[in-house]
C-alpha positions as CSV (number, residue, x, y, z in Angstrom):
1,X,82.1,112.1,187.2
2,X,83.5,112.6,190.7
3,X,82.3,115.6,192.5
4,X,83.2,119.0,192.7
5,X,86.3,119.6,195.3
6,X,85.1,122.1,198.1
7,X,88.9,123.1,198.2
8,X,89.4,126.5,196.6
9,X,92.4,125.9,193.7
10,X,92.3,122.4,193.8
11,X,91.5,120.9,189.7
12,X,88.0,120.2,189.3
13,X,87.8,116.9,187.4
14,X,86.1,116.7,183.8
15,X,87.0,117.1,180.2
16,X,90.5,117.0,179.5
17,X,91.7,120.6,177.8
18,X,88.8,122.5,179.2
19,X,89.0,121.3,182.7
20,X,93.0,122.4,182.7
21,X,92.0,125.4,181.0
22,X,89.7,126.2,183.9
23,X,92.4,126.0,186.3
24,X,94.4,128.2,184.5
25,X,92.1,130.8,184.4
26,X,90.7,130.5,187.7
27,X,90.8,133.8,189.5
28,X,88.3,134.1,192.9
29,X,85.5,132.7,192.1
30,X,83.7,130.0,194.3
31,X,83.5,126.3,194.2
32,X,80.3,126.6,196.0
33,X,78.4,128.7,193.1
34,X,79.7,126.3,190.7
35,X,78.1,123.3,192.3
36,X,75.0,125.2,193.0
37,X,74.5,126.0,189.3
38,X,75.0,122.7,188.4
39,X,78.1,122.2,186.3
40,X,78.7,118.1,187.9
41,X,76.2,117.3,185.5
42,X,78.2,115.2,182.6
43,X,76.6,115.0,178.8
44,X,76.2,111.1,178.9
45,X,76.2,108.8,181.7
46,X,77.1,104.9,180.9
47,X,76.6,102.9,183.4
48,X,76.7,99.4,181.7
49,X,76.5,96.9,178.5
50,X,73.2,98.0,178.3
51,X,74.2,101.6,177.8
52,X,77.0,100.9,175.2
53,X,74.4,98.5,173.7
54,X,71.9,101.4,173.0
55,X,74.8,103.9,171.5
56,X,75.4,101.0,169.4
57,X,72.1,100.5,167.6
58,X,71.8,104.7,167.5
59,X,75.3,105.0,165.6
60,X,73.8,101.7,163.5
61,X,70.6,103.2,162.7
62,X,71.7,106.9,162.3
63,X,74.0,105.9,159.6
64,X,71.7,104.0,157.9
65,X,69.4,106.9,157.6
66,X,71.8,109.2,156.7
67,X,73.3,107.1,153.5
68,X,69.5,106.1,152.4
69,X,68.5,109.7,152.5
70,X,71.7,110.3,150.8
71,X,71.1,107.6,148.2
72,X,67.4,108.5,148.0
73,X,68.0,112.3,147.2
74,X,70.3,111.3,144.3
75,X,73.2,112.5,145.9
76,X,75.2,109.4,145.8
77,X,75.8,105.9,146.3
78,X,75.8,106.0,150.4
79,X,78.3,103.8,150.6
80,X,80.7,107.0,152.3
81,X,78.1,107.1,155.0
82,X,78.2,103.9,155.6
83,X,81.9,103.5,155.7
84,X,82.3,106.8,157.7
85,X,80.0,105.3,160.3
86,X,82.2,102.2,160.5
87,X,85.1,103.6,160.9
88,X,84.2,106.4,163.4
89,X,83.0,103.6,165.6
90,X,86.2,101.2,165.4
91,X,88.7,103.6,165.7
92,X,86.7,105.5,168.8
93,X,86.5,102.6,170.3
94,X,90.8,101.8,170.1
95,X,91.1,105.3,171.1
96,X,89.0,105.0,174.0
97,X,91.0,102.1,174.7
98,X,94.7,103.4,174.3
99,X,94.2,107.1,175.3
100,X,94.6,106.4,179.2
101,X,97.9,105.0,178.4
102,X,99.2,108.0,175.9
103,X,98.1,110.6,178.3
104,X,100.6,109.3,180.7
105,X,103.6,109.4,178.3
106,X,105.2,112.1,176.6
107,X,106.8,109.9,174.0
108,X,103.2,108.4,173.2
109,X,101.4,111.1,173.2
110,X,103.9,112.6,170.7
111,X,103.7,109.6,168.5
112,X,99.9,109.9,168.9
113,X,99.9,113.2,167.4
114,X,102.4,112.0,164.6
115,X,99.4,109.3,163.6
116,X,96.9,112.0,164.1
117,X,98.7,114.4,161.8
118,X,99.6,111.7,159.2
119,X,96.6,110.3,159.0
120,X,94.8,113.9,158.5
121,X,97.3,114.6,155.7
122,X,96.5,111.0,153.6
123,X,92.4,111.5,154.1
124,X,93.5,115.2,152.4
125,X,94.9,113.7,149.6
126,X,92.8,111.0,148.6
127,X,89.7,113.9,148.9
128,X,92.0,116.0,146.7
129,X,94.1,113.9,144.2
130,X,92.3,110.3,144.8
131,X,96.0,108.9,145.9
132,X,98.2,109.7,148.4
133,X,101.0,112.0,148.7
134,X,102.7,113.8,151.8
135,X,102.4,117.4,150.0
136,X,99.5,117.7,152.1
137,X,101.5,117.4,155.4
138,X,102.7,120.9,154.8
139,X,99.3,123.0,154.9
140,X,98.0,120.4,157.6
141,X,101.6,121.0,160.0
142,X,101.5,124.7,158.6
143,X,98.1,125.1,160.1
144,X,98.4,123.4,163.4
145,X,101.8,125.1,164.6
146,X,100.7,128.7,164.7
147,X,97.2,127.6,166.1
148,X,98.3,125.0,168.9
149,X,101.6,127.5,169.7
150,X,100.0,130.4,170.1
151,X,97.1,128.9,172.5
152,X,99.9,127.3,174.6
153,X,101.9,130.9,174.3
154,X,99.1,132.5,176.3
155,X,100.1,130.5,179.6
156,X,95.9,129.3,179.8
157,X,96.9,126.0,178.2
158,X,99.3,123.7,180.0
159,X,101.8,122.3,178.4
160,X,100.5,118.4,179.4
161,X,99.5,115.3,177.1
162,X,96.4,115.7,178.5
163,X,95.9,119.6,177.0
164,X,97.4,118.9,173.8
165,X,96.7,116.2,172.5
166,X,93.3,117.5,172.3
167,X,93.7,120.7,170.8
168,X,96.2,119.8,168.1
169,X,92.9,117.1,167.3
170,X,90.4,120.0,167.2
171,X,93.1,122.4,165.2
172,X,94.4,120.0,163.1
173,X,91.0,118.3,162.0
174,X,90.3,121.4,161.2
175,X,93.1,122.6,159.0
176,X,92.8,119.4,157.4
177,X,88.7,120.2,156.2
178,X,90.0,123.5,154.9
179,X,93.2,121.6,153.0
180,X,90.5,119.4,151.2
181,X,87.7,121.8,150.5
182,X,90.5,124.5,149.1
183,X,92.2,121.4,147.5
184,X,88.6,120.5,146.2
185,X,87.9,123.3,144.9
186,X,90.9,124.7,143.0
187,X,90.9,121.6,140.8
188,X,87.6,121.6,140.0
189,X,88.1,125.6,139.1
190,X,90.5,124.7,136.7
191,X,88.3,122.3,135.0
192,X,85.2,124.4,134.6
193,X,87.6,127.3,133.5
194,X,90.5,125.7,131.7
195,X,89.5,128.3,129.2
196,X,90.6,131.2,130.9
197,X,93.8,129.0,132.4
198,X,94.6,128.9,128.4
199,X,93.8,132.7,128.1
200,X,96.0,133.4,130.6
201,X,98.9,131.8,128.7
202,X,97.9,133.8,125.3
203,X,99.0,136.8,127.0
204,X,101.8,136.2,128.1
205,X,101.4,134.4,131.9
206,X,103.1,131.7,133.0
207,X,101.2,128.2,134.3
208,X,101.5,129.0,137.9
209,X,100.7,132.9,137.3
210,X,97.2,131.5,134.9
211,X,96.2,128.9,137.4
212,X,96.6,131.6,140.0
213,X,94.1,134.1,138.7
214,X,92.1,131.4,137.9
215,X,91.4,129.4,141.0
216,X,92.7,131.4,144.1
217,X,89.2,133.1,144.4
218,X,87.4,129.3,144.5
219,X,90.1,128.4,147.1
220,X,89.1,131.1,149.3
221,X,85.9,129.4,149.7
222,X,87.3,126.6,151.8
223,X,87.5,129.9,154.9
224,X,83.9,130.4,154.6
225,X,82.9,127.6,157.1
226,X,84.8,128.9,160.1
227,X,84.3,132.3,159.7
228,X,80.7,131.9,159.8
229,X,81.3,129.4,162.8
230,X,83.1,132.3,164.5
231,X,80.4,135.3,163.4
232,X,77.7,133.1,164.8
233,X,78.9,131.7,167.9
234,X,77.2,132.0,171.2
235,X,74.2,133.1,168.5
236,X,73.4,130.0,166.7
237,X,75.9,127.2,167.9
238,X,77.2,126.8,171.0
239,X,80.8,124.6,170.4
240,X,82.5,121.7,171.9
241,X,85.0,123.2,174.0
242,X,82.4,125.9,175.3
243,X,79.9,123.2,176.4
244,X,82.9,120.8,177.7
245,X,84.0,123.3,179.8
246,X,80.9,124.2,181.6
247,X,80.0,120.0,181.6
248,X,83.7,119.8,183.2
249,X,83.1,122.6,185.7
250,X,84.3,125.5,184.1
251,X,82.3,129.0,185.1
252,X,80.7,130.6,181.8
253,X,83.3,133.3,181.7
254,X,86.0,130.2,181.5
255,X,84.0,128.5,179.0
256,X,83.9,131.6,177.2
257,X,87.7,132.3,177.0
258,X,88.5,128.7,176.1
259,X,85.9,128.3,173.0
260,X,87.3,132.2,171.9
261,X,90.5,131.0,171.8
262,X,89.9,127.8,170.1
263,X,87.7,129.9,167.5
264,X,90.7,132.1,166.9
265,X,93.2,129.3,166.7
266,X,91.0,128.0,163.9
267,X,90.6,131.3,162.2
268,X,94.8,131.1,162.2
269,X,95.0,127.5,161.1
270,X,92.4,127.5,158.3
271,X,93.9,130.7,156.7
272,X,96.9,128.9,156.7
273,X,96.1,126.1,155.3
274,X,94.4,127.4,152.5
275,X,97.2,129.4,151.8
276,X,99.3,127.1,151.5
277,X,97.6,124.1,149.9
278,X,96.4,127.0,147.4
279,X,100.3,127.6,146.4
280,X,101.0,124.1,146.4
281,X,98.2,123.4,144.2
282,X,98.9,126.2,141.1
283,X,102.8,125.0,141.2
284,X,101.9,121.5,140.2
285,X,102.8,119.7,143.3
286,X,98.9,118.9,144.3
287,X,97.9,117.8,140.9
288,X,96.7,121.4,139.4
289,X,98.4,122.7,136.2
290,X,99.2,119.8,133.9
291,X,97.5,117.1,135.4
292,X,95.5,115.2,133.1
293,X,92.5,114.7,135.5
294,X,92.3,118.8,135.5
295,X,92.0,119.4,131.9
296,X,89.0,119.1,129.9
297,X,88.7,115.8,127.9
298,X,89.4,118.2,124.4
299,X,91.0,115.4,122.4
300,X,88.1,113.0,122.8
301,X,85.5,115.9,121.8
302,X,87.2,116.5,118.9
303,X,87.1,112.6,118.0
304,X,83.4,112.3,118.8
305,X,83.1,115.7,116.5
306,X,84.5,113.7,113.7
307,X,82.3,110.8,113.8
308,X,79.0,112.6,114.4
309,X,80.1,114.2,111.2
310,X,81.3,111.4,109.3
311,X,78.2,109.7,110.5
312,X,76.4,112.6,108.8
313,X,78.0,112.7,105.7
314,X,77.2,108.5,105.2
315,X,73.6,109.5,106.3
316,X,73.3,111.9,103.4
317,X,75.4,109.6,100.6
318,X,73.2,106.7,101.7
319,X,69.4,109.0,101.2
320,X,70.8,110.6,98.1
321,X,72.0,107.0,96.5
322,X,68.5,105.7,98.3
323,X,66.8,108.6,96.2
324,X,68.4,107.6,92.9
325,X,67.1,103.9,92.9
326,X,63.9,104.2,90.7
């Protein structure tokens, strides 16, 4: 990473969003008492093969670790480590490769973010439904817009490629985490509680109005991860954006005022989302009511009833005709 520039105002070079962000928000203080607490320092230095070599065994060997701990604890196959780790490192490595070139374009970088958002909304759906369907693109879009406007409506976020494109990737990976967990969770509420779903219609409620009081408590569950992000920061986790902005140059008090308004872009885009993958999801349009995979396998109960008591009733003919034999 090149040094810091001795000029006051001049950018400081470093991490894309946080490094801009700096600028923005720089107001008097000194390039000198940044360099003297050490914010040239960069979080990994490559200097050769031998360097990418050694990140390529780690990934390797991390994710090997991680699905046989996985598989040994019983908590699955491992295979979705495994696969994860894969395509993490193929499609880092084409973005590492391409990203110089979108940054210097506003018609790629635009496309790039129609990829990023597209692809966040079929992951969504396959966690959700197992299939694809481009429902999800409206709590994923519905998250990001209010999250990514509103940080570029305070004036500290340019309005460049190279600003973003990275915080539409950190809002929007977000949003779509809370589409799937919310997704998740409604239709496994209204398996576990088909019950009161069928209650709910006894009395008068209609599908959407049932599935509603049903499920919309679960959903909310899907906001618990970034609120406790957001309660806890600076406490227990110190975030990417804080630490790329001091790694990029950034006084703490920059740092600071980019991670708080990242955390509260997220708050924004997570409650959206939910929102509106929750709605989605009781109307029918994300599987929910009337989907055969959310209803409790009643016909097939009743079947296996009948021959465990047909199997009953032969039990009891064949020991009483056995007992009549002399």
């Amino acid at each position: 990473m090149a040094g810091l520039s001795p000029i006051p105002g001049r950018p400081i070079p470093g991490i894309a969003v946080t490094n801009l962000v700096g600028t923005h928000l720089r107001r008097g203080y000194c390039n000198r008492e940044r360099a003297s607490s050490g914010a040239n320092v960069t979080l990994v230095q490559m200097h050769g093969a031998h360097d990418a070599i050694v990140v390529l065994v780690f990934t390797v060997v991390g994710t090997f670790i991680a699905a046989g701990i996985v598989r040994w604890g019983r908590l699955g196959s491992g295979a979705g480590q495994l696969t994860a780790g894969l395509r993490a490192c193929a499609q880092l490595a084409i973005v590492g490769a391409i990203v110089g070139a979108v940054l210097q374009s506003w018609a790629l970088s635009l496309l790039f973010c129609v990829l990023m958002l597209s692809v966040a909304a079929y992951t969504s759906a396959h966690r959700i439904l197992g299939r694809a369907t481009w429902w999800t693109l409206a709590p994923i879009c519905g998250g990001v817009l209010p999250g990514v406007l509103g940080m570029l409506a305070t004036g500290l976020v340019p309005i460049k490629p190279i600003a973003v494109i990275p915080v539409l990737g950190i809002v929007g990976g977000n949003s779509m985490t809370a589409t799937s967990l919310s997704g998740k969770r409604i239709h496994e509420s209204l398996r576990t509680r088909y019950g009161e779903f069928e209650a709910g219609l006894s009395i008068g409620l209609t599908r959407a109005e049932a599935a509603d009081v049903v499920a919309r408590d679960d959903a909310a569950l899907a906001l618990i991860p970034g609120m406790d992000q957001t309660r806890t920061v600076g406490l227990v986790t110190l975030p990417g954006a804080f630490v790329g902005a001091l790694l990029g140059g950034a006084s703490a008090w920059e740092a600071a005022a980019v991670q708080l308004l990242v955390l509260v872009a997220l708050l924004v885009a997570q409650a959206v989302a939910v929102l509106i993958t929750t709605e989605l999801t009781i109307h029918g349009h994300l599987g929910g009511i009337g989907a055969p995979h959310d209803r409790p396998a009643r016909k097939s109960t009743r079947e296996s009833g009948r021959r465990s008591g047909s199997d009953q009733r032969v039990g009891s003919v064949s020991r009483s005709s056995s007992g009549s034999v002399p």
